[in-house]
KEKE-3310 file (N, C-alpha, C; in steps of 0.2 Angstrom, whole numbers, plus 5000, padded with zeros to 4 digits):
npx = (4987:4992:4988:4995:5002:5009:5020:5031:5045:5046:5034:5034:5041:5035:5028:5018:5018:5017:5005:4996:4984:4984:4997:5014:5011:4999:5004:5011:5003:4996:5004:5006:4995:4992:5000:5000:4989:4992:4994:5004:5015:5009:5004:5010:5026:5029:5039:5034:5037:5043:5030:5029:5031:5022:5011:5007:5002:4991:4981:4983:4985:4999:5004:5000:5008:5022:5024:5020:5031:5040:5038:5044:5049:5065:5069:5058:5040:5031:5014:5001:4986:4972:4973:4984:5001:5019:5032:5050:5051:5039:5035:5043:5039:5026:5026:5030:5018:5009:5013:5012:5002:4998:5008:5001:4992:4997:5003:4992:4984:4994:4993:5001:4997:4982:4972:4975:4983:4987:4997:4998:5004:5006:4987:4976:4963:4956:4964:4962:4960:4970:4974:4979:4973:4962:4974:4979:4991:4994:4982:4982:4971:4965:4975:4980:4968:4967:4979:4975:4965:4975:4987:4983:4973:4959:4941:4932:4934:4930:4929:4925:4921:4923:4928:4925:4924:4918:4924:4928:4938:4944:4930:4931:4940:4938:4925:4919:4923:4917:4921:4925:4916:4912:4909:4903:4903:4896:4899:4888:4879:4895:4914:4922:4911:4905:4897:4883:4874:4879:4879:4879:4877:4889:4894:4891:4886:4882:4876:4874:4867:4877:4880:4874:4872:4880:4869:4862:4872:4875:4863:4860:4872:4870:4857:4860:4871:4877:4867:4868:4882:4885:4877:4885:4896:4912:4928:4940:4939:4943:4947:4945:4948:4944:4946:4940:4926:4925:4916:4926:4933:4934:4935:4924:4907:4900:4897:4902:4910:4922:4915:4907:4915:4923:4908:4907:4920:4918:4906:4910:4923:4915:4905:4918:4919:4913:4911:4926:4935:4942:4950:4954:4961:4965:4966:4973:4964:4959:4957:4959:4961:4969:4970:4958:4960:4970:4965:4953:4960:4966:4955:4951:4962:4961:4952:4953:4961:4955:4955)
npy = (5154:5141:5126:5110:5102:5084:5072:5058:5054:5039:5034:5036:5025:5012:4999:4989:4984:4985:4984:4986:4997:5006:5014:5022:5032:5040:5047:5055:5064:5069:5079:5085:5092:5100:5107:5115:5119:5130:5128:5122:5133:5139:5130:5120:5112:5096:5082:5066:5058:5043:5031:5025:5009:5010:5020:5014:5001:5006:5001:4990:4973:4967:4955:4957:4969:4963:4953:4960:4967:4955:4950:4957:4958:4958:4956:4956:4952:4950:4942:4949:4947:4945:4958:4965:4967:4969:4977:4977:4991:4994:4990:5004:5011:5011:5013:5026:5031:5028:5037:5049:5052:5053:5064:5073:5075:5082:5094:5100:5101:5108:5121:5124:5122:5125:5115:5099:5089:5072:5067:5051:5034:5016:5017:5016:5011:5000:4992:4980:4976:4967:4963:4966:4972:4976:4984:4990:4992:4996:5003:5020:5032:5028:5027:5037:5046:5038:5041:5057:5054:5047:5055:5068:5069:5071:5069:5066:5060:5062:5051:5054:5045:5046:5037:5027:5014:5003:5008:4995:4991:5003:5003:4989:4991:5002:4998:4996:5006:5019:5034:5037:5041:5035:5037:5033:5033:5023:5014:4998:4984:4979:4979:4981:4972:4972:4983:4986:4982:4986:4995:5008:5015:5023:5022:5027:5020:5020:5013:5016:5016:5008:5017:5028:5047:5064:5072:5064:5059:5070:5072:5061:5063:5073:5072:5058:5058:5072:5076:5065:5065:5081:5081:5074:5081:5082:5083:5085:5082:5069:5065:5050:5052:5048:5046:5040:5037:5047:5051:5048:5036:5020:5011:5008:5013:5026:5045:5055:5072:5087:5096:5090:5086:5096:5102:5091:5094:5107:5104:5095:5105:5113:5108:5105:5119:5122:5114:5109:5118:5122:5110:5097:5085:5074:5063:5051:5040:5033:5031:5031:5035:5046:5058:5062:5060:5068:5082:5082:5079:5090:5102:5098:5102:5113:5119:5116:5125:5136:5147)
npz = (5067:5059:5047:5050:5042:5040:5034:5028:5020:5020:5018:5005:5000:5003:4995:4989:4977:4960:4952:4964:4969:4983:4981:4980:4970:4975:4986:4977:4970:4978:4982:4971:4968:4979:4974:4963:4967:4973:4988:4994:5000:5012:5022:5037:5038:5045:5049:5051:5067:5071:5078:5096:5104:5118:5113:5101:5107:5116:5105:5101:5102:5111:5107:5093:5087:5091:5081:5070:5066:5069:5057:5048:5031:5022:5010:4995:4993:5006:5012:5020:5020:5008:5001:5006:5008:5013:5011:5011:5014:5023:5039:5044:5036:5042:5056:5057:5052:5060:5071:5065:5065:5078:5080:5077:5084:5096:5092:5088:5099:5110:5105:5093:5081:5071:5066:5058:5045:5041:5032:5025:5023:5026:5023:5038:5045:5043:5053:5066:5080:5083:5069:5053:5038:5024:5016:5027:5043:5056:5066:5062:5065:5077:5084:5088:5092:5103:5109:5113:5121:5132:5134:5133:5142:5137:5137:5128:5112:5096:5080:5064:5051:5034:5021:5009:5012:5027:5042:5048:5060:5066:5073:5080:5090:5097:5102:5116:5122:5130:5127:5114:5101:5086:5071:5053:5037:5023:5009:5007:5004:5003:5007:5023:5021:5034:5048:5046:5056:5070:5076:5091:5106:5104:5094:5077:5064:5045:5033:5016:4999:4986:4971:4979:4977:4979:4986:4991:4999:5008:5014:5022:5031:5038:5042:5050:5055:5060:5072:5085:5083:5088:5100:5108:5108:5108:5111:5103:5086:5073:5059:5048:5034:5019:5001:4994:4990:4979:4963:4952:4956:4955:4965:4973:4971:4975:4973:4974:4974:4973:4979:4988:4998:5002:5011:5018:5026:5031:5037:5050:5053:5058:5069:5078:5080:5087:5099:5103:5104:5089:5085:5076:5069:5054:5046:5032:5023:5011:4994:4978:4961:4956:4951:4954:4969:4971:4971:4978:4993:4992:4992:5004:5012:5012:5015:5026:5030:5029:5020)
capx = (4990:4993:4986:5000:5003:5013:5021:5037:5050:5047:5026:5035:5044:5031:5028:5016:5019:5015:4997:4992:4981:4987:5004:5015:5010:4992:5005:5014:4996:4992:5010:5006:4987:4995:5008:4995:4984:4996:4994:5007:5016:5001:5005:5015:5025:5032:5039:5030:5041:5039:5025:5032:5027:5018:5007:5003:4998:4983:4975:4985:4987:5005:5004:5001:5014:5028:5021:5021:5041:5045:5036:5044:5054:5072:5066:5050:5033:5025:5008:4999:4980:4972:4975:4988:5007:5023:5040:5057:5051:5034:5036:5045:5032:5019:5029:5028:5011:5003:5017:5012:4994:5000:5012:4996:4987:5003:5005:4984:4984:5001:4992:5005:4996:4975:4973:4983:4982:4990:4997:5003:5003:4998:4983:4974:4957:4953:4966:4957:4967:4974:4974:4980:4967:4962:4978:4981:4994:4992:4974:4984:4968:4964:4982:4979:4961:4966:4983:4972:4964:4977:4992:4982:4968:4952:4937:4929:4933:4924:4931:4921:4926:4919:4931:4917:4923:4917:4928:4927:4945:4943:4923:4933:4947:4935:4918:4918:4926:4911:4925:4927:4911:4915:4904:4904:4897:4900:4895:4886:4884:4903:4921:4923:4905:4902:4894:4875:4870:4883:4878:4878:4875:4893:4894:4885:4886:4877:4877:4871:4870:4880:4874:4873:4877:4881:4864:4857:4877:4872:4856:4862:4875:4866:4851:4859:4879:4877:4864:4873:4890:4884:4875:4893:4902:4919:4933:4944:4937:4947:4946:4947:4947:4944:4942:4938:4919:4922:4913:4929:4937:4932:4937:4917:4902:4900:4898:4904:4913:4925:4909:4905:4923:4921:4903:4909:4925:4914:4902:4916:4925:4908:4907:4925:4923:4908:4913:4933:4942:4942:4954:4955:4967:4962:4971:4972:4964:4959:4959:4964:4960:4976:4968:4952:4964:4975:4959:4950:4964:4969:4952:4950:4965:4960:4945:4953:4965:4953:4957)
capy = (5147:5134:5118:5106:5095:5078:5066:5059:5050:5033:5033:5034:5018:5007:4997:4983:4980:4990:4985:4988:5003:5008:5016:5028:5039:5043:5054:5062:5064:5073:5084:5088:5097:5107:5114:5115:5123:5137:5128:5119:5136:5138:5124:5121:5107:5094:5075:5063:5054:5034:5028:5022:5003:5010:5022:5006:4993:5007:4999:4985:4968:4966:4949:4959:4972:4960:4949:4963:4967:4950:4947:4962:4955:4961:4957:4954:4956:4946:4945:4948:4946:4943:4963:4970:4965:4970:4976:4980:4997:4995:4994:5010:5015:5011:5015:5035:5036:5029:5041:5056:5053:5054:5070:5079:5077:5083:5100:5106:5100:5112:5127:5125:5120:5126:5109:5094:5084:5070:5062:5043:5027:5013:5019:5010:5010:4993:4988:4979:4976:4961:4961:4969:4971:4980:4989:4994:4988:4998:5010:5028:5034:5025:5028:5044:5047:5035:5050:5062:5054:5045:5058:5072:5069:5073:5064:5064:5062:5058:5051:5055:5043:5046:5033:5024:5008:5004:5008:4991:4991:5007:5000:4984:4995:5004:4996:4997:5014:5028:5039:5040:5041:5033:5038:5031:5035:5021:5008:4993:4980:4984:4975:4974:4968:4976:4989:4988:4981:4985:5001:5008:5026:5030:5019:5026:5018:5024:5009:5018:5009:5009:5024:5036:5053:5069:5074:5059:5058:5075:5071:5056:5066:5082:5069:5054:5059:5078:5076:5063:5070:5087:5078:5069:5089:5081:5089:5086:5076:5065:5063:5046:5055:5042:5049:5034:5038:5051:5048:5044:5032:5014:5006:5008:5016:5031:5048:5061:5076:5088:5099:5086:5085:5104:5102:5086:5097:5111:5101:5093:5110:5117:5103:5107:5123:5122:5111:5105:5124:5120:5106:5093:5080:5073:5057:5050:5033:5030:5038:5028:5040:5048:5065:5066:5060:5075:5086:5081:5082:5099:5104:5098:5106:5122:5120:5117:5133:5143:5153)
capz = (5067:5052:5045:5049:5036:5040:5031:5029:5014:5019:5014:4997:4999:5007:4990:4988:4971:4951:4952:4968:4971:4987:4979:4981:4967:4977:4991:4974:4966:4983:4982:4966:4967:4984:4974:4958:4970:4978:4996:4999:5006:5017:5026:5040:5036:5050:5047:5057:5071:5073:5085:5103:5106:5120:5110:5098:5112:5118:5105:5097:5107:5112:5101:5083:5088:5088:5075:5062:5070:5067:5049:5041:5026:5021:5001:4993:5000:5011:5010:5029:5020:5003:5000:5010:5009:5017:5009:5015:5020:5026:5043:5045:5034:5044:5060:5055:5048:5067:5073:5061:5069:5087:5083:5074:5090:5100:5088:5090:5108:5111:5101:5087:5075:5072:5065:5056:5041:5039:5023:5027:5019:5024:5028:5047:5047:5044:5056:5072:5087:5084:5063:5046:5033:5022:5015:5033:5047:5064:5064:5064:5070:5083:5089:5086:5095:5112:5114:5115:5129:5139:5135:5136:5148:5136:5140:5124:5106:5090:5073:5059:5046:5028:5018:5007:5014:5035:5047:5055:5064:5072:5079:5085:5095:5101:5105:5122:5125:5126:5126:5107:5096:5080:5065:5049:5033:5020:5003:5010:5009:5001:5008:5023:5023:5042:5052:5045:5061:5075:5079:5098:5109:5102:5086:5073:5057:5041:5026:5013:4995:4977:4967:4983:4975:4983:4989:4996:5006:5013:5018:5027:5034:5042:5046:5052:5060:5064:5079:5089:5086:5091:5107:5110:5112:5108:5115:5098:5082:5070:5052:5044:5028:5013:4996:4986:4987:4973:4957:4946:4958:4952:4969:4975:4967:4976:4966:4979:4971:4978:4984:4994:5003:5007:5014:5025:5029:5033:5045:5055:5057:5062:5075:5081:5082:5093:5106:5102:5102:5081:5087:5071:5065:5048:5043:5026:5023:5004:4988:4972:4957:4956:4950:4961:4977:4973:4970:4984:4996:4989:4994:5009:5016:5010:5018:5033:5030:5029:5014)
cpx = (4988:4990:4994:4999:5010:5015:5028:5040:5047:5039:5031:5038:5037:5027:5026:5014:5015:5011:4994:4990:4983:4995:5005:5013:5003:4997:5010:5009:4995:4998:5010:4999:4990:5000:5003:4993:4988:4995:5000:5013:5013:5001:5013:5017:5032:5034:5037:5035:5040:5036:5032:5028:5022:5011:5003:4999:4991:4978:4976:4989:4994:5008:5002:5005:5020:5025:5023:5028:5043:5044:5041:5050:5060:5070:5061:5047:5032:5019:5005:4991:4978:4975:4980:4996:5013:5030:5046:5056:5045:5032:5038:5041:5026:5018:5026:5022:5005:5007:5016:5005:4993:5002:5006:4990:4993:5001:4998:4985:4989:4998:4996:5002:4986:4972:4976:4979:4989:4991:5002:5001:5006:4993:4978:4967:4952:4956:4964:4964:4969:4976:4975:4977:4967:4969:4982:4986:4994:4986:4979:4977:4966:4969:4982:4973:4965:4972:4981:4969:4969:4983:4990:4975:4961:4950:4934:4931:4928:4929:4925:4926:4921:4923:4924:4917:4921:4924:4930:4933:4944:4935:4928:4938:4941:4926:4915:4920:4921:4915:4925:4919:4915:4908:4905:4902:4901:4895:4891:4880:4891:4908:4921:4916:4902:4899:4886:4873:4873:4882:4878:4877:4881:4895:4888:4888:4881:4878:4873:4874:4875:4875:4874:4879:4878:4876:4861:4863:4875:4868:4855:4867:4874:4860:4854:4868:4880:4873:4868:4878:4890:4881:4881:4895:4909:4923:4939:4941:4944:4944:4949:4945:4949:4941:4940:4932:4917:4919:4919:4933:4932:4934:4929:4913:4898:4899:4899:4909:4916:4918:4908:4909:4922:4915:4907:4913:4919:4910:4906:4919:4917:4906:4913:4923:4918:4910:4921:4939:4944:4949:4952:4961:4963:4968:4968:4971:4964:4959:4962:4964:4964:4972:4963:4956:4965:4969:4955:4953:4964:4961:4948:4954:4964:4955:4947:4958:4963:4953:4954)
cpy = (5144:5128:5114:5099:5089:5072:5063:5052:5042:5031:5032:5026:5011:5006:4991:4981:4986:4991:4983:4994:5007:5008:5021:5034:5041:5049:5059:5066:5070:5082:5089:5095:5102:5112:5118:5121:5131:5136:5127:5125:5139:5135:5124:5114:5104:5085:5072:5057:5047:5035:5025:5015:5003:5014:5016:5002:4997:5007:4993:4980:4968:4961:4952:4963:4968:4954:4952:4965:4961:4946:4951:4959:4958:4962:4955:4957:4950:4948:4944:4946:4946:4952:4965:4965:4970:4968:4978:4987:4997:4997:5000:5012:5017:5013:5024:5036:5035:5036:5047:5059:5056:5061:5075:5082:5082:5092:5103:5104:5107:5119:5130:5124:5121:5118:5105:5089:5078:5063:5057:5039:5022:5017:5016:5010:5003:4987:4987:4978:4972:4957:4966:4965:4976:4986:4992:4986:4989:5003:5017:5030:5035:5027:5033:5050:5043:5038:5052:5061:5052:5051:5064:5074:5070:5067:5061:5064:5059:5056:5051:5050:5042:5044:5030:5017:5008:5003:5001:4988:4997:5007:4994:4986:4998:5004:4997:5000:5020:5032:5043:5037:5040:5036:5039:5030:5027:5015:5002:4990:4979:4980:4982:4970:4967:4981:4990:4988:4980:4992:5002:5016:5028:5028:5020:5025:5019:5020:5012:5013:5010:5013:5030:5042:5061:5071:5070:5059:5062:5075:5066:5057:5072:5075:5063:5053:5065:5077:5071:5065:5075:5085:5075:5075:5086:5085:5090:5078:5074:5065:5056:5048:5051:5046:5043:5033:5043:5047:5044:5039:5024:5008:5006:5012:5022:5038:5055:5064:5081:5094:5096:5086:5091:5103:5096:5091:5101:5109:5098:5099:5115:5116:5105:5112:5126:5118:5108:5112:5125:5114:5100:5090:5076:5067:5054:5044:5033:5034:5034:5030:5045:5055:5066:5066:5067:5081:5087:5083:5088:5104:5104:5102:5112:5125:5123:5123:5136:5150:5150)
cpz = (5060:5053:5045:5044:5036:5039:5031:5023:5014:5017:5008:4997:5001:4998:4991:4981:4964:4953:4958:4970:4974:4986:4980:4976:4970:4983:4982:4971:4972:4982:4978:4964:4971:4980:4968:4959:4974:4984:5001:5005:5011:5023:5032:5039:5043:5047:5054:5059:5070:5081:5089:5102:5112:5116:5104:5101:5117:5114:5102:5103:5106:5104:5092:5082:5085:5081:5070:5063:5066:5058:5045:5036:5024:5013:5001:4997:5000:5013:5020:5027:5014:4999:5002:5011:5013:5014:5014:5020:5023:5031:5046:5044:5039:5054:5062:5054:5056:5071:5072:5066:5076:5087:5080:5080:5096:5098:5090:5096:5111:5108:5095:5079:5077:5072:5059:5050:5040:5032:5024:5022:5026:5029:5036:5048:5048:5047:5063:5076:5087:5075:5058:5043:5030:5018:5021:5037:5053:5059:5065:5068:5076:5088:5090:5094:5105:5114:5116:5122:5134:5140:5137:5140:5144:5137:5134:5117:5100:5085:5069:5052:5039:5023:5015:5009:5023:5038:5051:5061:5070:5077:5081:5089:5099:5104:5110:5125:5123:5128:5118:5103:5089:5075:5058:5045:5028:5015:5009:5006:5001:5007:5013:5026:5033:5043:5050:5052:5068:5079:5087:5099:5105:5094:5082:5064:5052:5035:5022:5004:4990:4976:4970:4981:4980:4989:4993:5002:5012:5018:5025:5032:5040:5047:5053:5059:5063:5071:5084:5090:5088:5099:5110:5113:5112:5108:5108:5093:5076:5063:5048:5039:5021:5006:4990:4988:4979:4968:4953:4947:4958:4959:4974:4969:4971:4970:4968:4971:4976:4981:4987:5000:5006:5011:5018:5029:5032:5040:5050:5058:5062:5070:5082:5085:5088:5099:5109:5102:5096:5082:5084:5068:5061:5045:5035:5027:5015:4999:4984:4965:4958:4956:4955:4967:4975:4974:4976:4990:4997:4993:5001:5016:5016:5015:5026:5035:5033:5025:5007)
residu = (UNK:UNK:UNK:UNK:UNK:UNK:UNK:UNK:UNK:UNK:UNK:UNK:UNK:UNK:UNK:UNK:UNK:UNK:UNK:UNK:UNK:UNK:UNK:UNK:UNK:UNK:UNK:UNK:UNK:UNK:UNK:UNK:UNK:UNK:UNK:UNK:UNK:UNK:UNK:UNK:UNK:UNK:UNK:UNK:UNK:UNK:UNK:UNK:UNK:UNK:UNK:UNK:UNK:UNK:UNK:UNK:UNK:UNK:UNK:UNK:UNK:UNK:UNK:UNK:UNK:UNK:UNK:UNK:UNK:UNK:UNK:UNK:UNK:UNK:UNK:UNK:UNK:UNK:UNK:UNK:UNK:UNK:UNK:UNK:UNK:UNK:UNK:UNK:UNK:UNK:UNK:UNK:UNK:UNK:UNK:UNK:UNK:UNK:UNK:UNK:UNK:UNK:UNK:UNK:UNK:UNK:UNK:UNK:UNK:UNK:UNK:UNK:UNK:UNK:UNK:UNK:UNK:UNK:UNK:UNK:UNK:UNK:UNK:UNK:UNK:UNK:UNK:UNK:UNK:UNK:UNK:UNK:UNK:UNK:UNK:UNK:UNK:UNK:UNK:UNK:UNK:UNK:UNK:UNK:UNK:UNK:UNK:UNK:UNK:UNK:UNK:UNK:UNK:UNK:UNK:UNK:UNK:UNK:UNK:UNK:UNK:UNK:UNK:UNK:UNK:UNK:UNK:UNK:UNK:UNK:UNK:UNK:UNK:UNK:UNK:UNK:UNK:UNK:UNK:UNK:UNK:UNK:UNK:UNK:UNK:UNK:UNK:UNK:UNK:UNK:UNK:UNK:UNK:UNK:UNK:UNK:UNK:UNK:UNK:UNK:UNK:UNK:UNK:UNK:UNK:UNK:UNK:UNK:UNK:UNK:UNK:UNK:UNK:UNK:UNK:UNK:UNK:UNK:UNK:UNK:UNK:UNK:UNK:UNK:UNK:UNK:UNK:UNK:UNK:UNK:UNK:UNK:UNK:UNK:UNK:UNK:UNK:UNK:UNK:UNK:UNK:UNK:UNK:UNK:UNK:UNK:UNK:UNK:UNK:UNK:UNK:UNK:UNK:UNK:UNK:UNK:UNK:UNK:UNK:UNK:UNK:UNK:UNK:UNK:UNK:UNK:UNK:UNK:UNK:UNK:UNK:UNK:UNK:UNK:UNK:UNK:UNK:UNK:UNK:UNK:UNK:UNK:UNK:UNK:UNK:UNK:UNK:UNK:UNK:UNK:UNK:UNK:UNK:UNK:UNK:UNK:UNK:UNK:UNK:UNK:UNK:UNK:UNK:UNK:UNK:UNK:UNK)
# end
């Protein structure tokens, strides 16, 4: 079986302005290493449907649902938070990338795919259940993560989110569900200035400081997110897969490298393939270094190839 790879035209448009970070040249950055790298025919490649409104509101209140429906602008951008706007295509956009996350679970679930990468914009990690932040507008993961349980019955999943900024959307969606172990590596204290001290049995957050390079990640990795998540035995894990920890990205102070991306990848698929069938969905959140994204990416799919 294939690494499904899912994305779709309309991340390109989803445009909040020149000099915003969060641009489309981060998915051609990614298009472009694949092809660089000899994977992209490797790949099984799938576009990612639009989310249902019911698959949205098992983790997003009704009221932010139609809210973001009824904000979305015909021209310009409308701003939803000090970072994060909303053009003409966004919703679509943003429509497809909780939708790509859903069909990534659909395809490993189905035995069609070993496991799934998905390349979206906007990306959802720091959207909470009833707010857009952080660059994000629905959580993909989360929408992603509570499928698997209600659509197909598993009991248990984990997300591993290693984005250098917290998660704190996907801990506020799911705080009081020990179905989904969340585990979160990340800058602190760092934007959005959460998760040091919210920890719980399935919430494990891991603030580590500005400067942490490769080695000290690892150590904090192996020592502090591998034992819990292996005591969890999740039936299928998640990837908030955040590359703006590398060193050359100027949006934190991290100093990961692509070694690192394989070793995280590698411990996750390890994880899987011990207690999940190797059953992995890998969603895209951060990554503003044009070159390392594409590099980092490239090597993370690789990983997850297998070749």
């Amino acid at each position: 079986m294939h690494t499904a790879y899912i994305t779709h035209p309309s991340f390109l448009l989803h445009d909040m302005g020149d000099a915003h970070p969060e641009s489309p040249a981060r998915l051609r950055a990614i298009d472009d290493r694949l092809h660089a790298a000899q994977l992209f025919d490797f790949l099984g490649h799938h576009l990612a449907p639009e989310v249902t409104r019911a698959e949205l509101l098992r983790v997003h209140d009704a009221a932010h649902v139609d809210a973001i429906g009824a904000a979305a602008p015909l021209d310009g951008l409308l701003r939803l938070d000090p970072d994060t706007y909303m053009g003409p295509h966004s919703l679509t956009a943003a429509r497809h990338a909780a939708g790509g996350a859903v069909h990534g679970v659909d395809l490993v679930m189905a035995g069609e795919a070993a496991n799934a990468f998905v390349a979206c914009r906007p990306p959802g990690h720091h959207a909470t259940r009833n707010r857009a932040m952080g660059f994000c507008i629905f959580n993909n993961v989360a929408v992603a993560a509570a499928h698997a349980l209600d659509a197909h019955g598993l009991e248990r999943v984990a997300i591993v989110d290693f984005d250098v900024h917290h998660g704190n959307g996907t801990e506020d969606i799911f705080r009081n569900d020990p179905r989904v172990m969340l585990c979160s590596t990340f800058q602190h204290p760092y934007y959005p200035f959460s998760g040091a001290d919210t920890a719980s049995a399935h919430i494990v957050n891991v603030p580590l400081p500005a400067g942490t390079d490769g080695a000290a990640y690892r150590e904090a990795f192996a020592t502090r997110i591998l034992p819990p998540l292996d005591a969890f035995a999740p039936q299928m894990v998640f990837c908030s897969a955040g590359f703006d920890g590398h060193r050359e990205d100027d949006m934190a102070q991290f100093g990961l490298t692509e070694a690192d991306y394989i070793w995280i990848t590698e411990q996750v698929m390890a994880v899987a393939a011990h207690h999940a069938g190797g059953r992995i969905v890998s969603v895209l959140e951060g990554g503003y270094a044009l070159s390392a994204l594409g590099r980092s990416v490239a090597v993370h799919i690789k990983t997850l190839l297998g070749v």
